[in-house]
N, C-alpha and C positions, 0 to 999 in steps of 0.2 A: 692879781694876787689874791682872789676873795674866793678865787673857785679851784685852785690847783690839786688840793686836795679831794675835790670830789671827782674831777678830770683822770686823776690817778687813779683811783677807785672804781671810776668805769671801765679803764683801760687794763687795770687786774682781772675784773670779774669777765672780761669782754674776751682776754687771756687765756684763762682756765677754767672758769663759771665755777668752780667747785669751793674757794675759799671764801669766809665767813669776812665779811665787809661790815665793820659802823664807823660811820665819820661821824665827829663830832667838831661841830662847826660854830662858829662866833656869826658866819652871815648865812644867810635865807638866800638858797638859790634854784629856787622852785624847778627849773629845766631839769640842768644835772640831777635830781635828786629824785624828780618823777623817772628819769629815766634810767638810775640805778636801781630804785625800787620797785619798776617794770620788770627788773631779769630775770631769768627764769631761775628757779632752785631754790628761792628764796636764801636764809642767812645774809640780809643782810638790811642796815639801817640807816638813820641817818638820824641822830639828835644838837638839839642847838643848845652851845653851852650854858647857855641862861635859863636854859627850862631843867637842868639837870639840878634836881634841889640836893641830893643826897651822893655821899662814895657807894651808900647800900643802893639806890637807884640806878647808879651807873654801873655797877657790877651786875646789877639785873638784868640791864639790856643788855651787858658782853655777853653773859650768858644765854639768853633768849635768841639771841644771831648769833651765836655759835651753837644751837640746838638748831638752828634751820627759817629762825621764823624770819618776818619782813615786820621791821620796829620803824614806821615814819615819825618822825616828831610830829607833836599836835601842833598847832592844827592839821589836817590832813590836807593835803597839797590841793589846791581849784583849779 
């Protein structure tokens, strides 16, 4: 139950590659997330809810992966 949402997330972009992907997640699940943030095309992210301090913050990422980019939460995945 800790990774459904990033499972769905690989299996959208894995689908169509072209829609703009950010989960935003309660757990750390370094696999899944290296390997959505792998995909080609970019737009897409992945933030943990506890690092999201601000609504203006999080509206920055939507926007930022929905311009194209590739937003990993920090730390950056090892």
């Amino acid at each position: 139950m800790t990774d459904d949402g990033l499972r769905a997330a690989l299996a959208l972009r894995r689908a169509a590659r072209t829609p703009a992907v950010l989960v935003v997640s309660q757990y750390v699940e370094p696999a899944h997330a290296r390997d959505l943030l792998a995909m080609p095309g970019g737009g897409v992210g992945y933030l943990l809810k506890d690092r999201v301090a601000s609504a203006a913050e999080f509206a920055d990422a939507v926007v930022r992966v929905g311009a194209g980019e590739v937003l990993p939460s920090p730390p950056a995945w090892s």
